[in-house]
TORDRENTOR-19504 format. One line per 2 residues: their letters; for each residue x, y, z of N, C-alpha, C, O. Coordinates in steps of 0.2 Angstrom, whole numbers, plus 5000, padded with zeros to 4 digits. Example, Ala and Ser with C-alpha at 12.3 -4.5 7.8 and 13.67 -1.06 7.14 Angstrom:
AS = 5066,4972,5039,5062,4978,5039,5066,4984,5039,5071,4983,5042  5064,4989,5035,5068,4995,5036,5064,5000,5039,5067,5006,5040
! end
This chain:
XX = 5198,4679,5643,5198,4674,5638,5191,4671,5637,5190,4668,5632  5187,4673,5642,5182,4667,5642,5177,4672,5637,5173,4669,5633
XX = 5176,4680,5638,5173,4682,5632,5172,4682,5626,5167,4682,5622  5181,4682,5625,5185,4681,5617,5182,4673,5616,5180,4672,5610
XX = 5181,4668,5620,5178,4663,5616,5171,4662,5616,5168,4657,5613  5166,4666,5621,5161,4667,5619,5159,4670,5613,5155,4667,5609
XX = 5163,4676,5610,5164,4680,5607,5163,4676,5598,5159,4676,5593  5169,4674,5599,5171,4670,5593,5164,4664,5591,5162,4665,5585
XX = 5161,4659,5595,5157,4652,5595,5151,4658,5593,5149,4658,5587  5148,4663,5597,5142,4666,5594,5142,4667,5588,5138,4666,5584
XX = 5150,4672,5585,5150,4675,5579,5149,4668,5576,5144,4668,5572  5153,4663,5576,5151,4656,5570,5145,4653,5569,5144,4649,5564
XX = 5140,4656,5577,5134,4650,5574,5129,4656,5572,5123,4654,5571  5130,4664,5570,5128,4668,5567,5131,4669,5559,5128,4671,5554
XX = 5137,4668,5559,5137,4668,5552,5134,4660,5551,5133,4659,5545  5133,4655,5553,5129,4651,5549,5123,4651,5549,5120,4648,5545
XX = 5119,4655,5553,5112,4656,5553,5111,4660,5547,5106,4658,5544  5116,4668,5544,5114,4670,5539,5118,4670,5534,5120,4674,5531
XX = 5120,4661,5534,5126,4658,5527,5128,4665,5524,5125,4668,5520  5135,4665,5528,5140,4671,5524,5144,4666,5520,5146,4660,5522
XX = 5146,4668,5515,5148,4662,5512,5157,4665,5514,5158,4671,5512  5163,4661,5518,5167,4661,5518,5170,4661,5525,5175,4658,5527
XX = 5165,4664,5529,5167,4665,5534,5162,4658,5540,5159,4661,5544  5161,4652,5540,5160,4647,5542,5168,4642,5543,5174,4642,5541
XX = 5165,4641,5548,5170,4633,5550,5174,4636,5561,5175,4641,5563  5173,4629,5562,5174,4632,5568,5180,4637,5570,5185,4639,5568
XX = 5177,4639,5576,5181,4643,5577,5187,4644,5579,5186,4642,5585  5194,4645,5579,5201,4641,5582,5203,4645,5589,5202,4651,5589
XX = 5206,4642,5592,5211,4646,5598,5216,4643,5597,5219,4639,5594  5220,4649,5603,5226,4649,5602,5229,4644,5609,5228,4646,5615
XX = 5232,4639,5606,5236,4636,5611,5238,4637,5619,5236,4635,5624  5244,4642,5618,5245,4646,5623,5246,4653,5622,5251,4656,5619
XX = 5239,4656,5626,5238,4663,5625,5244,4669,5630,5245,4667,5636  5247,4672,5628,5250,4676,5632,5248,4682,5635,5252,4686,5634
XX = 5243,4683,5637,5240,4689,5640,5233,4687,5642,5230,4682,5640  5232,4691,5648,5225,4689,5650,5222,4698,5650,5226,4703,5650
XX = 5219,4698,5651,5214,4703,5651,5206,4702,5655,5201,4699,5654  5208,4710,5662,5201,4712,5662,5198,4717,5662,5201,4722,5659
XX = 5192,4718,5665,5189,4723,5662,5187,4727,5671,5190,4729,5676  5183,4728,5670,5181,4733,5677,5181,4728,5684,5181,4731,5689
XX = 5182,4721,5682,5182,4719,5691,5188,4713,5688,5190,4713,5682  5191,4710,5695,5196,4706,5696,5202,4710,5696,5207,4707,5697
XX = 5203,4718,5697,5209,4720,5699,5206,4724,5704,5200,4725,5705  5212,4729,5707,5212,4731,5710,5220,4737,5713,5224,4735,5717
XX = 5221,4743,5711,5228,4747,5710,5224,4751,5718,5218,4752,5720  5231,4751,5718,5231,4754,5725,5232,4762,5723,5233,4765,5718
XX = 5231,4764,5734,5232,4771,5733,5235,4774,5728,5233,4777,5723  5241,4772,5731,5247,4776,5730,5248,4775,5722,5249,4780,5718
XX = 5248,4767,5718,5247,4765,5712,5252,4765,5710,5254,4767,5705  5256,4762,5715,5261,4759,5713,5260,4749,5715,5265,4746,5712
XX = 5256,4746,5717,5253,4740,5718,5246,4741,5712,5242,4745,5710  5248,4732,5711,5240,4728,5708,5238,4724,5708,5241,4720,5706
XX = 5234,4723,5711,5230,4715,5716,5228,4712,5710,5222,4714,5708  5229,4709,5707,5223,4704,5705,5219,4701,5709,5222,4699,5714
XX = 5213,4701,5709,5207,4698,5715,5202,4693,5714,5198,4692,5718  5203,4689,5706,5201,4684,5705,5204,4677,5708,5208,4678,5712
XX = 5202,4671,5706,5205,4665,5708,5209,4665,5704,5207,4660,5701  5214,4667,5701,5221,4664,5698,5225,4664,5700,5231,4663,5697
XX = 5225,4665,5707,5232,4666,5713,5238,4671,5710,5243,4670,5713  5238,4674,5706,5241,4680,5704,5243,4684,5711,5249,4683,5712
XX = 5239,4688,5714,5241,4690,5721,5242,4697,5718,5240,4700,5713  5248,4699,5722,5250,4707,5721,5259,4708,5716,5265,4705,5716
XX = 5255,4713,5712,5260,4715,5706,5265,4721,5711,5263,4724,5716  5269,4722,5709,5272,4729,5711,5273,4731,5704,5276,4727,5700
XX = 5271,4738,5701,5272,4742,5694,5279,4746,5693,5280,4751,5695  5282,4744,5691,5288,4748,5690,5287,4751,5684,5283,4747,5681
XX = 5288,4756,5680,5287,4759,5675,5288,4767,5674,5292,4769,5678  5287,4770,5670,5289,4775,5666,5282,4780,5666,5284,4785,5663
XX = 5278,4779,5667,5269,4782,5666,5269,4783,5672,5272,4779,5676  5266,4787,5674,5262,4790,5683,5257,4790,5682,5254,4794,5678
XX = 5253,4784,5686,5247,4784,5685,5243,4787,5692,5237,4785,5693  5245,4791,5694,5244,4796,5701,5240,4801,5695,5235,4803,5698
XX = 5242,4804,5689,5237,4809,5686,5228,4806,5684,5222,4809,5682  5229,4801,5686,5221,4798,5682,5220,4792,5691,5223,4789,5694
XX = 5209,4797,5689,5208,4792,5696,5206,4786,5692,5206,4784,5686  5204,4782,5699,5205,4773,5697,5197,4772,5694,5194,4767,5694
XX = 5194,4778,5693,5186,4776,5688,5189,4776,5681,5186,4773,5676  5194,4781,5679,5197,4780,5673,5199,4775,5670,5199,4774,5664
XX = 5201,4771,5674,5204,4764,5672,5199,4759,5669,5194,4758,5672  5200,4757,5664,5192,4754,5659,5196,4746,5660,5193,4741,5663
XX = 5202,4746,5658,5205,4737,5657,5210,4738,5657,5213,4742,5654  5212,4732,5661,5221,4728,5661,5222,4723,5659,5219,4718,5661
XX = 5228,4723,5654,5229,4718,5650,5237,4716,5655,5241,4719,5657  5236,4710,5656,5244,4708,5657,5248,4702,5654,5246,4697,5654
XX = 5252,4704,5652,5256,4703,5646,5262,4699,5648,5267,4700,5652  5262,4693,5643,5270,4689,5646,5273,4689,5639,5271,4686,5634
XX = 5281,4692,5640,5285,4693,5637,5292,4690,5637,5294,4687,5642  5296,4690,5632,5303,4687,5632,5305,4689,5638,5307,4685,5642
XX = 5306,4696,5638,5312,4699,5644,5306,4701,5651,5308,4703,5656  5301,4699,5650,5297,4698,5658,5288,4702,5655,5285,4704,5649
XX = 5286,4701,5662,5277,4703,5662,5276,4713,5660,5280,4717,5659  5271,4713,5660,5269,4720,5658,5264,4721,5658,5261,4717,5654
XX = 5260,4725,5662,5252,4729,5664,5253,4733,5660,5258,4736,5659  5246,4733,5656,5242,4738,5651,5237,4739,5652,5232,4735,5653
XX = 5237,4747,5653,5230,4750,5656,5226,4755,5650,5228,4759,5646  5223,4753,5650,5217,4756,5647,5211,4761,5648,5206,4759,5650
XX = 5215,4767,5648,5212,4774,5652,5210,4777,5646,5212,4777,5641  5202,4780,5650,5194,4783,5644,5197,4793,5648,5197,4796,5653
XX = 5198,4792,5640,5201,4800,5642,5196,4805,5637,5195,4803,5631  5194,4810,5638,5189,4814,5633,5196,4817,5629,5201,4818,5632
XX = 5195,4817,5626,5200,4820,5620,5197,4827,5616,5192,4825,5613  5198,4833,5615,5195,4838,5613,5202,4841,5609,5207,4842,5611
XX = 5198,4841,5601,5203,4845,5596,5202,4850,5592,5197,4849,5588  5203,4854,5592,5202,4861,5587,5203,4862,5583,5209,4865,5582
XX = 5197,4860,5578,5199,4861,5572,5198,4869,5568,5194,4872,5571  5201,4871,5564,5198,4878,5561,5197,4880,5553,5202,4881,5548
XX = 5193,4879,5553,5191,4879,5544,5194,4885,5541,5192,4891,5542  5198,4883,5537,5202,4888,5532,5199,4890,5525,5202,4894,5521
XX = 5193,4887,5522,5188,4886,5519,5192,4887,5511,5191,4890,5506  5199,4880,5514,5201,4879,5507,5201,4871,5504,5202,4868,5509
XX = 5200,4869,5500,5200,4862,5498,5207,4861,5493,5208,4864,5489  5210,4855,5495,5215,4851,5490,5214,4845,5489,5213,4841,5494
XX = 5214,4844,5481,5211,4837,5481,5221,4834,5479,5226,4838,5478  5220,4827,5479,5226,4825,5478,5224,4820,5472,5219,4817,5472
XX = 5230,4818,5468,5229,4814,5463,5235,4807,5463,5241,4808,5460  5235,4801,5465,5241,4797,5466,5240,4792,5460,5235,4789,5457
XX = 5246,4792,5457,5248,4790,5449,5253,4786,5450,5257,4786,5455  5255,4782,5444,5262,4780,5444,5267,4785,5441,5273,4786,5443
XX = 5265,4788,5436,5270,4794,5434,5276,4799,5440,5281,4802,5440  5269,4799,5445,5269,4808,5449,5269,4801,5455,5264,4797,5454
XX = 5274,4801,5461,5269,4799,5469,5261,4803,5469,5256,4801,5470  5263,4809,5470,5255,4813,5470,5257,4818,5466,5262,4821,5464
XX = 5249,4820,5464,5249,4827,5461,5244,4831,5464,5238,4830,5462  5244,4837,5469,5236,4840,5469,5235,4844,5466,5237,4846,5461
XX = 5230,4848,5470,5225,4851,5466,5228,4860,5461,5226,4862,5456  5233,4862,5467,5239,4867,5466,5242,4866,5460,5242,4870,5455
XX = 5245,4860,5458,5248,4860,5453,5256,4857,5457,5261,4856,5453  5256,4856,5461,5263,4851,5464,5262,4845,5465,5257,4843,5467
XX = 5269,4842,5461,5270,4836,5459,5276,4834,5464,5280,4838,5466  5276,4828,5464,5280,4823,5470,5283,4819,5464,5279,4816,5460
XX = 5290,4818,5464,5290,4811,5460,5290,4806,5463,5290,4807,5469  5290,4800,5459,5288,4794,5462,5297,4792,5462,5302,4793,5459
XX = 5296,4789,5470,5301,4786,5471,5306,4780,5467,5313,4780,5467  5301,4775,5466,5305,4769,5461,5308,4766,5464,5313,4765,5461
XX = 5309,4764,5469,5313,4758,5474,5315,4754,5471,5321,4753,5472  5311,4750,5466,5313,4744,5463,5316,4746,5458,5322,4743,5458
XX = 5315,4749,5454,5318,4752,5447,5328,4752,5451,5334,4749,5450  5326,4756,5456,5335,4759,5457,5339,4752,5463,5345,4753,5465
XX = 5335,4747,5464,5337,4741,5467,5337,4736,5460,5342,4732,5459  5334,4738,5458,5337,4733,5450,5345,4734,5445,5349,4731,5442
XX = 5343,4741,5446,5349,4743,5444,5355,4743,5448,5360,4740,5445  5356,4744,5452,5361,4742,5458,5363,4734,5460,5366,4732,5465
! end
């Protein structure tokens, strides 16, 4: 949180430094925040990763993870941030894992352009037409 409010007070005495016109006036928070978030220090997931220490002074202590996700596939350098979250029906750890992602694309060395109208929802470049649905048209008459 103390970021987010870093974050916010520099962006307002920067846009008043380069008078943006609209985006001035202090900055606002929110009352009571339901999540906290950190970044690379103040936790700590155990071996097994089924435990989560918090290890700052908020007396938080240890979490036990109940869940749906095995995070036994990803080591603990992966882990970038955890958010913990207070909800209606109880708490929730959100982990935020830096995954390289690789996709294959393959060029078919064809182009379609698309045309969106009110007549047609779309038209492309082939010559096929979508009609428009009219939600409202057929809720009015109904």
């Amino acid at each position: 949180m103390a970021e987010r409010a870093w974050a916010s007070i520099s962006r307002f005495y920067e846009n008043c430094k380069k008078r943006i016109p609209g985006k001035k006036g202090y900055p606002k928070f929110k009352k009571f925040s339901r999540s906290v978030e950190y970044k690379t220090s103040g936790w700590r997931v155990s071996e097994n990763r089924k435990i989560l220490t918090i290890t700052d002074k908020t007396g938080i202590g240890k979490l036990k993870l109940v869940g749906s996700r095995d995070l036994n596939c990803y080591q603990s350098k992966q882990i970038k941030r955890i958010r913990l979250v207070c909800r209606a029906d109880g708490y929730y750890a959100q982990f935020c894992i830096e995954i390289e992602r690789k996709e294959s694309v393959e060029f078919t060395g064809k182009e379609l352009g698309l045309d969106v109208g009110l007549n047609h929802f779309y038209t492309d470049s082939e010559g096929n037409q979508i009609e428009n649905p009219r939600y409202l048209r057929k809720d009015e008459k109904a």
